[in-house]
VOGU-3710 file (C-alpha; in Angstrom, 3 decimals, decimal comma):
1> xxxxxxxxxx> -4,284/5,879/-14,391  -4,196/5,214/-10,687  -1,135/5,222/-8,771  0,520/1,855/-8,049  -0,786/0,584/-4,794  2,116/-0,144/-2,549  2,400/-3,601/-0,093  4,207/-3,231/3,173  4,753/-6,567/4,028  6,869/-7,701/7,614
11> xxxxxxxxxx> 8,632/-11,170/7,715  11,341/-13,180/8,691  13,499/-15,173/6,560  13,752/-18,370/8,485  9,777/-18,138/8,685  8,253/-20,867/6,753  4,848/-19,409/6,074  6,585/-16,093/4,901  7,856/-17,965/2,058  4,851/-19,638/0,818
21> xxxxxxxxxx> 2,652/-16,611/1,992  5,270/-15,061/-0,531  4,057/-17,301/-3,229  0,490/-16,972/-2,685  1,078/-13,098/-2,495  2,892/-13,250/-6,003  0,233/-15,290/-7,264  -2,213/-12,705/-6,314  -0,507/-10,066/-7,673  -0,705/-11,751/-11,354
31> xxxxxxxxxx> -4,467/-12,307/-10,696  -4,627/-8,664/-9,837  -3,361/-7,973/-12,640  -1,473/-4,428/-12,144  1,491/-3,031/-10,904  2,223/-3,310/-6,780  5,110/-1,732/-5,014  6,101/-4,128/-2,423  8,612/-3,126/0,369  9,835/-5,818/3,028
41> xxxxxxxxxx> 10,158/-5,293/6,992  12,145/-6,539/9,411  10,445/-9,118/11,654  12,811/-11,306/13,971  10,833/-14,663/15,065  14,001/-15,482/17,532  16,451/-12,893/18,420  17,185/-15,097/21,389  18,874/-17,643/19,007  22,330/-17,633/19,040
51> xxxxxxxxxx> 24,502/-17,104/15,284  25,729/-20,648/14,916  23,181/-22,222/16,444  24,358/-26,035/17,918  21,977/-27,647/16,593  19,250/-28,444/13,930  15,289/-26,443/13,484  13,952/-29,150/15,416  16,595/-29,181/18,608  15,294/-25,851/18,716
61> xxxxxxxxxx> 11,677/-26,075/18,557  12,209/-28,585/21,292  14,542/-27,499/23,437  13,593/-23,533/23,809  10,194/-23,404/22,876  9,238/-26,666/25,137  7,113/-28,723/21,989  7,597/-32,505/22,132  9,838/-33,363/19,519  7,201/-35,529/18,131
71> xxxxxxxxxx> 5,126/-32,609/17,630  7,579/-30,463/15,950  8,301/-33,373/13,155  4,940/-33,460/12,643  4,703/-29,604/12,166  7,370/-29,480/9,949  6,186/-32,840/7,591  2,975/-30,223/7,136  5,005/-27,199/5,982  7,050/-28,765/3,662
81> xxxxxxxxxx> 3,501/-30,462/2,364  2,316/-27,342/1,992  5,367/-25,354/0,756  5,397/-28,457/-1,821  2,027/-27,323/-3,102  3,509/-23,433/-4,317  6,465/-24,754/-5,997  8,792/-24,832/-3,008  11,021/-27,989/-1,835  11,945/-26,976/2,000
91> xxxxxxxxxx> 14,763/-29,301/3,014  14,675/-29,157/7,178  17,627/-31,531/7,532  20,047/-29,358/5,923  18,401/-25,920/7,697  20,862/-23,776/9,452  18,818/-22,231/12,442  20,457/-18,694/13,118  19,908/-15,409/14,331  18,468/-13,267/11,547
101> xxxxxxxxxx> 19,163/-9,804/12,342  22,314/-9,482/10,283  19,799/-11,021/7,735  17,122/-8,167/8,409  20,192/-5,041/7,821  20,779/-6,616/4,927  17,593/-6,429/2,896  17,816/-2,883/4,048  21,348/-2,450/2,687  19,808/-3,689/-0,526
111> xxxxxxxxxx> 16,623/-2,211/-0,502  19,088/0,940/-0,281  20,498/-0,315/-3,392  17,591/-0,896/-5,177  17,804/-5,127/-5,224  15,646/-6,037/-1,818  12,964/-8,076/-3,755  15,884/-10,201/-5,204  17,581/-10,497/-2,018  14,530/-11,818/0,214
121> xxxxxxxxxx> 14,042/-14,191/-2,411  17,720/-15,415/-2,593  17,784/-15,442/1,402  14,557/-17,425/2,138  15,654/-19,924/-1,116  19,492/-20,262/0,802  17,570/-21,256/4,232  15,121/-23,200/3,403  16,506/-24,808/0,375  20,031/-24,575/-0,393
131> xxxxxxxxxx> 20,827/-25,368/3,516  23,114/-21,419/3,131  23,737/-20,307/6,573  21,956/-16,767/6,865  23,613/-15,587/10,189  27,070/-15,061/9,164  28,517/-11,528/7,862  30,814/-13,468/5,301  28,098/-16,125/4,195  25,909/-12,998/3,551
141> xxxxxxxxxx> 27,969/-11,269/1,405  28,476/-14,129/-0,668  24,464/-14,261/-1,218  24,718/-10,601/-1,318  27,210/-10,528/-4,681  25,004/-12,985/-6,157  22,012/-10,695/-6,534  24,916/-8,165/-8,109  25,474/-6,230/-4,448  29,308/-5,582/-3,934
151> xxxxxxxxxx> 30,102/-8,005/-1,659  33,103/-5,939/0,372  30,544/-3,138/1,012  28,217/-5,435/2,459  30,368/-6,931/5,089  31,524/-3,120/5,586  28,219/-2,368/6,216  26,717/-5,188/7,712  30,081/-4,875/10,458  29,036/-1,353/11,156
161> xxxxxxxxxx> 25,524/-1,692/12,209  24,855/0,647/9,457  21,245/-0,356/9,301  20,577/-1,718/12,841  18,474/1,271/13,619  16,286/0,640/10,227  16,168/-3,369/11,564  14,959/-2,140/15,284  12,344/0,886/13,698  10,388/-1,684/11,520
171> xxxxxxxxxx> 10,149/-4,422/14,681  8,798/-1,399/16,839  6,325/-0,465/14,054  4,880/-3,823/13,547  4,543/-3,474/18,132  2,686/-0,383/17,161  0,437/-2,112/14,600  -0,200/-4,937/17,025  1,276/-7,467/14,785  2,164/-10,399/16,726
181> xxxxxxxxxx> 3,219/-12,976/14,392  4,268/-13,060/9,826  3,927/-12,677/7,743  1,490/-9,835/7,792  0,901/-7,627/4,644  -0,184/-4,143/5,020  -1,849/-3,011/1,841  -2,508/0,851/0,972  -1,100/1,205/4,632  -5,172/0,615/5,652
191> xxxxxxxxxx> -5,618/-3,000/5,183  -4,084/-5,898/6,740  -3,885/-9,374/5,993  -2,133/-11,809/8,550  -0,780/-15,433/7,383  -0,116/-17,293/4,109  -3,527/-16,734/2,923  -4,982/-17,754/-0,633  -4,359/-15,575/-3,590  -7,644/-14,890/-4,144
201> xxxxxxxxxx> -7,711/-12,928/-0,576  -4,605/-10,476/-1,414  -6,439/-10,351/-5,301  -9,288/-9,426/-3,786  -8,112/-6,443/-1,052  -5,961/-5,050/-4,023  -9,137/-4,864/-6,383  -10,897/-3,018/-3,471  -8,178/-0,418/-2,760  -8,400/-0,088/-6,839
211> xxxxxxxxxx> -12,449/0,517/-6,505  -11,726/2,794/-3,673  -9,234/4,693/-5,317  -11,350/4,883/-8,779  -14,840/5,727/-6,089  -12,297/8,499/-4,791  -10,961/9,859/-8,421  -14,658/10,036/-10,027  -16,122/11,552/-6,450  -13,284/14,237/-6,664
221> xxxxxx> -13,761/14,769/-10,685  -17,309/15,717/-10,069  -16,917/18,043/-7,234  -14,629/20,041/-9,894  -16,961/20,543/-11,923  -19,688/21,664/-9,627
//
């Protein structure tokens, strides 16, 4: 048997595509059919937004990234259409726009602990569709507990900085990969695929790492026995 090829994938959690590139991912993982180690990587969108933001996704959108207002509504109306489509019910007026990178030490905290896959799935469902606030040390930890974390390590942890360093070494890897915007999924650590693509594209570049591998296996079984 081969060995399970492994995903590198960097996002953000208040990134809308990451979430429904998420879906299409996990869809094209069941196509695939076999196992896939997947590992998330900190990607902040806006680490110029402040914690408790004043003000709603769209204030923002406006106000520091200069798009007319009538513009951003429309933007958003087509995510949710789309995040609709994969099973996913975004709910923009009760979004709590925030600075993430209390978010990002956190899925390394529980990566640590063995539970990130169920914590990027709890903190993109709390910000996009539960209206959680994912900014906060104490609204965190909360989340945190609820994927079975213990909540007063967290906030120990996440007070400390502990994994700060981890947070800032994925952002400058993704600088040295050139990737500019997520989500963006590394697969085999050769291949990359940028965007919320269709699962028949991330199906596809794991069959071909599987041919690869199997091309690689037989070429290297032969030589043996030369």
């Amino acid at each position: 048997m081969s060995e399970t090829i492994k995903v590198d994938i960097w996002s953000d959690v208040q990134c809308p595509w990451c979430y429904i590139g998420k879906r299409k991912f996990e869809a094209g993982v069941a196509a695939f059919g076999d196992d896939v180690e997947v590992e998330y990587h900190s990607f902040e969108l806006a680490p110029d937004t402040p914690v408790d933001f004043a003000g709603s996704p769209v204030d923002y959108l406006s106000e520091r990234k200069g798009i007319p207002v009538p513009q951003v509504l429309e933007m958003l109306e087509r995510v949710t259409g789309i995040a609709e489509s994969v099973g996913l019910h975004y709910d923009y007026d009760s979004v709590h726009q925030t600075n993430t990178i209390k978010a990002h030490e956190l899925l390394h905290y529980a990566k640590a602990h063995g539970l990130q896959l169920e914590m990027k799935e709890t903190l993109l469902k709390a910000y996009f569709v539960d209206g959680g606030h994912v900014g906060r040390i104490e609204d965190l930890a909360d989340l945190a507990a609820t994927v079975g974390l213990d909540r007063a390590d967290v906030v120990r942890s996440l007070t400390e900085n502990e994994y700060l360093a981890a947070v800032k070494a994925d952002v400058a890897q993704a600088s040295e990969y050139g990737i500019q915007g997520v989500p963006f999924f590394v697969i085999d650590g050769k291949y990359g695929i940028s965007g919320a693509q269709d699962p028949d594209t991330f199906a596809q570049a794991l069959r071909q790492v599987q041919g690869e591998r199997t091309a690689e296996s037989t070429s290297t079984t032969e030589e043996t026995h030369v």
